[in-house]
N, C-alpha and C positions, 0 to 999 in steps of 0.2 A: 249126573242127574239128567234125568229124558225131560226135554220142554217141549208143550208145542205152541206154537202162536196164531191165534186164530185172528184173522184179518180181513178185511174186502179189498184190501188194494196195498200198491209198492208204497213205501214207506223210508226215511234214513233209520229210524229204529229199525226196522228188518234185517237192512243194510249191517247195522252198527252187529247185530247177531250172531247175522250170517258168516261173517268175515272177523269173528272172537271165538274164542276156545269154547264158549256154550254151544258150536255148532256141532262139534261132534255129535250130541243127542237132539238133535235140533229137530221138529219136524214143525211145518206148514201147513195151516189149517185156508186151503183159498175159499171166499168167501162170494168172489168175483164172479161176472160172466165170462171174462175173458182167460185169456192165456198168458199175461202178462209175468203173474208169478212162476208158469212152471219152468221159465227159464234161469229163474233163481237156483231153483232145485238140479238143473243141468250144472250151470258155472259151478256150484259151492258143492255138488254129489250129496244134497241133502234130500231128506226124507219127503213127500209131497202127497197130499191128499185132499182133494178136492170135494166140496160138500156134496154128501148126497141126501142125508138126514141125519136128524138129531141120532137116532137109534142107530145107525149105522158107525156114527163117530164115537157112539156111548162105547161101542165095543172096539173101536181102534184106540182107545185112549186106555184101555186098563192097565196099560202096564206107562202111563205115564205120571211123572214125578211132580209136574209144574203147570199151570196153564198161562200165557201170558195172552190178554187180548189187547187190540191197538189198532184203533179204526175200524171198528166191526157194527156194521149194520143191524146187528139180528141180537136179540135176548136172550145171552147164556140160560138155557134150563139148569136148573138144581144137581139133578140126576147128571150132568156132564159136569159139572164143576167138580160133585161129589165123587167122581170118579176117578180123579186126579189124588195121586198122595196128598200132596199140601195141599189139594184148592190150588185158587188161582189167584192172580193180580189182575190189574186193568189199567191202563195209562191213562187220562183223563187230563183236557189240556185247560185247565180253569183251577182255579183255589178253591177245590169242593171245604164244604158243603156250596160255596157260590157257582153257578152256572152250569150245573146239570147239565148232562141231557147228551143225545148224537151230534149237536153239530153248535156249541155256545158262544161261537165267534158272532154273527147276527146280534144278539141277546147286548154281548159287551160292547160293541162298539156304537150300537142302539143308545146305551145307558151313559156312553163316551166313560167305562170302566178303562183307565192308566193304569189299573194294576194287573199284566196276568203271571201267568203262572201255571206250574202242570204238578198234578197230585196222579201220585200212584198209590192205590186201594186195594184192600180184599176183593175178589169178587164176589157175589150176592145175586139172587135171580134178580129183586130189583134192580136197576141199573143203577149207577155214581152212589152207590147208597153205602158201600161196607168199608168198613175201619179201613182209617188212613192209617200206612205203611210209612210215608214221607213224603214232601210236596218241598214247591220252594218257588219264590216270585221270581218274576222279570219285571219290565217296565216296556210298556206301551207307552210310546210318543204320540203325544195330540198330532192327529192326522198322519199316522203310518200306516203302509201301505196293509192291508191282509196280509201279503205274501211274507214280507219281513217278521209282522207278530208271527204266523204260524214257524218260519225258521228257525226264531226263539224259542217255540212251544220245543219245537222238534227238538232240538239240540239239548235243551234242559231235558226232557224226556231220555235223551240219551244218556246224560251222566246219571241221571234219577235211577232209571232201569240199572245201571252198572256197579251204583251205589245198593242196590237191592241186593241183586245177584252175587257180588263180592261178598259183601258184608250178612249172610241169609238174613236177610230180613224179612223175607217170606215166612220162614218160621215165627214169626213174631204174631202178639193179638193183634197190636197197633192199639189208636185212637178212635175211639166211636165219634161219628158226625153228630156236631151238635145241629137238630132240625130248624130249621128257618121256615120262614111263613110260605105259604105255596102264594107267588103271582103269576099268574100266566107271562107265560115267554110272548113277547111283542108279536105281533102282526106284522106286516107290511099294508098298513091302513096308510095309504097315499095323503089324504085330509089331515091325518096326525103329524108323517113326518114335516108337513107343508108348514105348519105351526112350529117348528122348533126355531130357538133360536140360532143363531146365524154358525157362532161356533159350534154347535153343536151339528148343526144338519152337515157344516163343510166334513167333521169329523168323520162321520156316517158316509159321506159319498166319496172320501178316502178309503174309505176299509170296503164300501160295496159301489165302486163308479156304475154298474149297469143301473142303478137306482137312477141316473140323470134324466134316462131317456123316460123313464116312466112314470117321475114327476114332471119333468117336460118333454112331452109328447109333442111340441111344435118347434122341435129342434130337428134340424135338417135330416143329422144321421145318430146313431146309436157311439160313434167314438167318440165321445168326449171324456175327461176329467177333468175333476177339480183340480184348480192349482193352490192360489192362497185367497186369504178371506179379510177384509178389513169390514171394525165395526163403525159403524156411521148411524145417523139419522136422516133417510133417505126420502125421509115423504112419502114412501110407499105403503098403502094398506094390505097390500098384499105381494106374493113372490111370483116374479115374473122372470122372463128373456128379455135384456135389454141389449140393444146393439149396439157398439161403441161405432166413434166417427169412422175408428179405422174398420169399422165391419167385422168385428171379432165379439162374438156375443159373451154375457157374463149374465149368473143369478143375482138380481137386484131383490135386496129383502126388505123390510119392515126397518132392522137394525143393523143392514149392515148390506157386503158385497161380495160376492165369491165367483172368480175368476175362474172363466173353462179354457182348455186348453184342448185344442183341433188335433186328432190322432188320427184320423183320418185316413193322411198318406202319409203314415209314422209307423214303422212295423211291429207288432207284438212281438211275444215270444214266440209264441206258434209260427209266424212269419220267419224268424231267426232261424228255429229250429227245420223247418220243412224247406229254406235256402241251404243249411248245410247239408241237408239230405239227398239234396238233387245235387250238390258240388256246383254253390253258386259263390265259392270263395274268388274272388278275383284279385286282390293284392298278391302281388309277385311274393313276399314277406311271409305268407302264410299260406301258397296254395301247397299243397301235399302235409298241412300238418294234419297229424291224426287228433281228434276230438275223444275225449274218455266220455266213454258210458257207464250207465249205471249197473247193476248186475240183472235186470227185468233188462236190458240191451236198448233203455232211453239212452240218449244225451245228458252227461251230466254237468246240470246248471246252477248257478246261483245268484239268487234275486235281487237288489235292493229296489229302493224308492227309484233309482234313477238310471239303473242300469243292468244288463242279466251278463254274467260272466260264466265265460265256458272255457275251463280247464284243457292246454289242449299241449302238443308234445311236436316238439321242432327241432332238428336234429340232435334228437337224445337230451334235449332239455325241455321243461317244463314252465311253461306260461299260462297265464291269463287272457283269455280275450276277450274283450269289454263293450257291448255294444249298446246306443244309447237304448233308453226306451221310455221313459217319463219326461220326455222334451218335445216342447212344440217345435213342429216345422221351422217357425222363422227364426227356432234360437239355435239351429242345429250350425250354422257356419260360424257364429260369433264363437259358440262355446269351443267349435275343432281349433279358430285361429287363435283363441285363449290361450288354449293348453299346448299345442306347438308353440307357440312365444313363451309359455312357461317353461316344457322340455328344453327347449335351447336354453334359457337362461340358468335353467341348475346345471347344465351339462355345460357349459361356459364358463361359469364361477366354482365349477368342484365341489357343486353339491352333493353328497350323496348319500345324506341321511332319507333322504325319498324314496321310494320305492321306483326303479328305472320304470319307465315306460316309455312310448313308441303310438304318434299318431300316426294313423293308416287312414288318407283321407275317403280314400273309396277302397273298401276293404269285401265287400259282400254284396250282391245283388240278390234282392228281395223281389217277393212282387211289388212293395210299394218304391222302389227303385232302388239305386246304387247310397248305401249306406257305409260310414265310415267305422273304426274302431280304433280300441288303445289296447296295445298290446303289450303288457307287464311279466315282467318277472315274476315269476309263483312263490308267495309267501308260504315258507313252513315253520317258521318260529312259531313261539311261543307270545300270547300277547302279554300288556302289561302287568294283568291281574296274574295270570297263569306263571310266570316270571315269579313276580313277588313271593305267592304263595309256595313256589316250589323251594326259596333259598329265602323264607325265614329263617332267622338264625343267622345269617354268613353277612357278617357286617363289611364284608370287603367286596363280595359281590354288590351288595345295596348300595353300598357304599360308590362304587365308581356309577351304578346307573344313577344314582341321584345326580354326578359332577356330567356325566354326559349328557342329561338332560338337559342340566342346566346350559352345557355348551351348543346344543343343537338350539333352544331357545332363543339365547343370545345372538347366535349367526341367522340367525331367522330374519331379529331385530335387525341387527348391519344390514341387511340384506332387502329389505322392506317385505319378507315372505311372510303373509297371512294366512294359516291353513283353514282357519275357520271351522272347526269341527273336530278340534282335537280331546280326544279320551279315550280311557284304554283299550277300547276296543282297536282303535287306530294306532296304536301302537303296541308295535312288535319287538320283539327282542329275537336277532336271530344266532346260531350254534356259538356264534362266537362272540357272545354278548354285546353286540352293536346293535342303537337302536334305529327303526327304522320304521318310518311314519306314512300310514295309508289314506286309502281316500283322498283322491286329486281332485275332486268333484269340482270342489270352490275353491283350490289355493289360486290364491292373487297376490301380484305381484305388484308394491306399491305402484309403481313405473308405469305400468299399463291402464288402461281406463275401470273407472270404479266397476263393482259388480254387487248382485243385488246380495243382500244378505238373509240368509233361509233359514239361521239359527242353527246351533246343535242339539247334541246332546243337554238334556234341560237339566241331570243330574253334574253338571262342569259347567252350563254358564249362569254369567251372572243375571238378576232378573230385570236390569236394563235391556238387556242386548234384544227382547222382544221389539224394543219399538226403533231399532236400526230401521232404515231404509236400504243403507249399503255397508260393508263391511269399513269397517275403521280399521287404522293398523294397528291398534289397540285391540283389537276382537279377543286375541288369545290372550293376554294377558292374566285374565280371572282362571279360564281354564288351566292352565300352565299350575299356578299357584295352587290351584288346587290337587291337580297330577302329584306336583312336588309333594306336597302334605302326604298323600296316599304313601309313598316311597320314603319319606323322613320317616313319618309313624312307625311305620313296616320297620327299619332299620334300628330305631330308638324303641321301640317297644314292641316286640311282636306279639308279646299276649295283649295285646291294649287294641293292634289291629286287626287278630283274629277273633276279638269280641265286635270289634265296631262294626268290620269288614262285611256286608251283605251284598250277592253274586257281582264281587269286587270294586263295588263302594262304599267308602266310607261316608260318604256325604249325599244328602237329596237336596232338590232344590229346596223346600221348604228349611233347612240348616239357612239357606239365605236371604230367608224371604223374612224370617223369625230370627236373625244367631242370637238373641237374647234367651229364647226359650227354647234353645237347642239341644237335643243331650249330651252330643257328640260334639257341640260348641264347651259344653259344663263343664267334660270330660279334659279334654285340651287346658282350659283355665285351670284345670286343681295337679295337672304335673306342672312342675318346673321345668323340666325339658324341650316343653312346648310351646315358651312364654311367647317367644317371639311369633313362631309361626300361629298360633290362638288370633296377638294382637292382629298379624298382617290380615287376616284373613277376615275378622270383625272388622277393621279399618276398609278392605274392598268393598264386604258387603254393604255399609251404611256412605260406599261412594254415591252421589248422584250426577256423577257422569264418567261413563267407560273411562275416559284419557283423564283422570285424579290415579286409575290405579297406577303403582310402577310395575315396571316389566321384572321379570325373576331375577334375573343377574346383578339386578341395583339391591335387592332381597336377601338373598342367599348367596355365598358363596361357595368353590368346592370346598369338599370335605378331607378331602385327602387322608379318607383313615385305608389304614395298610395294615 
């Protein structure tokens, strides 16, 4: 089947195309002013055509099968879609018929919308307008970054488009959008955002920081971001700059507080990226390794809230390398001599359910000076959900990851190790079904001095742990217990977790904020198999306080089935 993909710019959906069996009839619709894509078309020897006008592409396209578009600026005509055997799709990163439009990230995080998600659609000359094909949620965490939500977008967008293609669902009507009421998409009215309240405005200048400087314009310089936000009754009639003793300014609000954090002389990614361009590696550890690029010949990176990691190759193996980038200046020493006193003590005790890593204290010179990094092993397992889903059915496989769990757990506890952010995204299963737990961010080590607590994942913790100040060594505990559930269910009922299971949870925080009127609480209580794990899990939720719950190993024991 001939596709072509009509675009404005590099994407991992292109990526995910280019480099699958649909490339063979693959062509490139660039939509760009640059030249970025035509090196796509070089690496992968695909087909590449550049806009010149509608009419000109109406006649390159008749002998095409598919149209897929995906980040495209410009209003398919009629006449080019019809010119396609089947019509076309469109990837759209929102749960239409909700948030329309070229660009609905603003829109969501405006509305502090938690739920996204990417629908892929017929296409239609109207835009987000024709029969959904298939869509499917993720979950936006209050105050995550843009770059992490779009990741998600990306990613689900990938398996969506490959669920399409495999399965033709192209050929399908689909679902008609049911119409919602038109309100206009937000503004950027400065007076409006000023008036929000305190959670919500921090939410907003998480997902867009350049908004700081232009609700406060009598702030030194343009780097800042938020950090975290506490609600208070401040005395203030309105939202101002206030400067704390130690000189470090925060937004003081009406209801509350929100803490900025000086980026200043803290390097972006742009900074990261244009030091390795110039060959400003200076660790002994990593100079001569080679960095992967993308197939447009960027650097290829990946984002989180706190960190950009760039896949890179050191004698004929493959690492991670980690550099900060959502940390203030003064917490950049405390957090390097954290985690070297962490590496030593797993590498000391025989840890090694961790993911190895390696602090490199001055690992890069930026312009904003000599920056350090962590340089890890490269994860290719499979995570926990991906695991599960792949060996439902295989009671012996389940079977031993439930008892390993349960033993990595436990050594945790002997051990005073709090990772603080445990769910299955952070947990890996690798070729030889050992598991193996990511994100170092926060682990702490009872032994060592407290650390602040940032919360996780909001679908694993419990809904005490918002008002931590620092982590307890009790933190994991709820989480854990509910990891296990996901893996008992999975083992003891696979159709019971292929019903519950959504993009690999079974549980949202709302199951603990409610388990009385839970479905998935309901569900649990009317098997018998699941008496115990029902009660434990009702008995954590109505704790009120973290250290009532027990730890797993006091819970459950292995299962030993063979």
């Amino acid at each position: 089947m001939k596709i072509a993909f009509l675009t404005h710019r590099y994407s991992e959906v292109l990526n995910f195309l280019c480099a699958s069996s649909w490339s063979r009839n693959l062509t490139i619709i660039n939509f760009s002013s640059d030249g970025r894509l035509e090196r796509i078309k070089d690496a992968f020897n695909i087909n590449y055509i550049r806009f010149a006008s509608w009419e000109r592409l109406r006649i390159d396209l008749q002998q095409t099968d598919l149209l897929i578009s995906y980040k495209l600026n410009r209003i398919i005509p009629e006449s080019i879609i019809s010119s396609s055997r089947y019509g076309g799709i469109n990837i759209h990163p929102s749960l239409l018929p909700h948030y329309p439009g070229i660009n609905p990230w603003f829109e969501m995080y405006y509305n502090m919308e938690l739920k996204g998600g990417v629908t892929i659609h017929k296409l239609t000359e109207r835009p987000d307008a024709g029969n959904i094909l298939i869509q499917s949620p993720f979950d936006i965490e209050k105050g995550e970054p843009l770059a992490v939500a779009m990741e998600n977008a990306e990613n689900t967008a990938i398996r969506l488009l490959g669920e399409v293609l495999n399965n033709d669902l192209y050929l399908q009507e689909g679902s008609a959008q049911t119409p919602l009421p038109q309100n206009p998409s937000p503004s950027i009215d400065y007076d409006t955002l000023m008036n929000f309240e305190t959670g919500r405005l921090w939410h907003l200048l998480r997902g867009f920081p350049k908004l700081i400087y232009h609700l406060f314009p009598e702030l030194e310089h343009s780097f800042y971001e938020v950090g975290e936000y506490v609600e208070a009754n401040t005395g203030h009639d309105s939202r101002g700059i206030v400067i704390r003793n130690d000189g470090r300014p925060f937004i003081c609000c009406k209801d509350g507080y929100i803490s900025l954090y000086d980026f200043s002389r803290m390097p972006m990614a742009s900074d990261y990226i244009s030091a390795i361009e110039n060959g400003a590696i200076v660790s002994p550890q990593i100079i001569g390794a080679e960095f992967e690029r993308n197939i447009d010949g960027c650097y290829r990176y990946l984002q989180g809230r706190e960190a950009i990691v760039f896949p890179i190759h050191i004698n004929g193996r493959k690492k991670a390398l980690r550099f900060l980038k959502n940390i203030s200046t003064d917490k950049i020493e405390p957090y390097i001599e954290r985690l070297t006193a962490t590496a030593q003590y797993l590498s000391g005790n025989n840890i090694t359910h961790f993911a190895r890593f390696e602090v490199l204290p001055s690992a890069i010179n930026t312009p904003k000076g000599h920056m350090p990094a962590i340089m890890m092993d490269w994860d290719d397992g499979e995570s926990l959900s991906e695991y599960i889903n792949h060996h439902l059915g295989d009671k012996e496989a389940l079977s031993r990851l439930a008892d390993e769990f349960i033993r990595i757990c436990s050594t945790n506890h002997c051990h005073g190790i709090v990772h603080g952010d445990i769910h299955p995204g952070n947990i890996h299963i690798d070729s030889n079904g050992k598991i193996i737990l990511l994100d170092i961010d926060h682990l702490w080590i009872q032994s060592s001095r407290p650390v602040k607590d940032y919360g996780g994942n909001r679908n694993y913790q419990h809904p005490l742990r918002k008002d931590n100040k620092y982590l307890l060594k009790e933190a994991d505990y709820f989480s854990e217990l509910i990891i296990y559930a996901n893996i008992y269910i999975a083992l003891k009922s696979p159709e019971l977790y292929s019903e519950l299971c959504t993009d690999g949870n079974i549980f949202t925080e709302n199951d603990y904020i409610s388990p009385e009127s839970s479905p998935v609480m309901k569900r649990l209580e009317e098997n018998k198999d699941f008496a115990i794990l029902h009660h434990q899990i009702q008995k954590a939720c109505q704790s009120t306080d973290l250290r009532e719950i027990s730890p797993l190993e006091q819970i459950f024991y292995p299962l030993n089935i063979t």
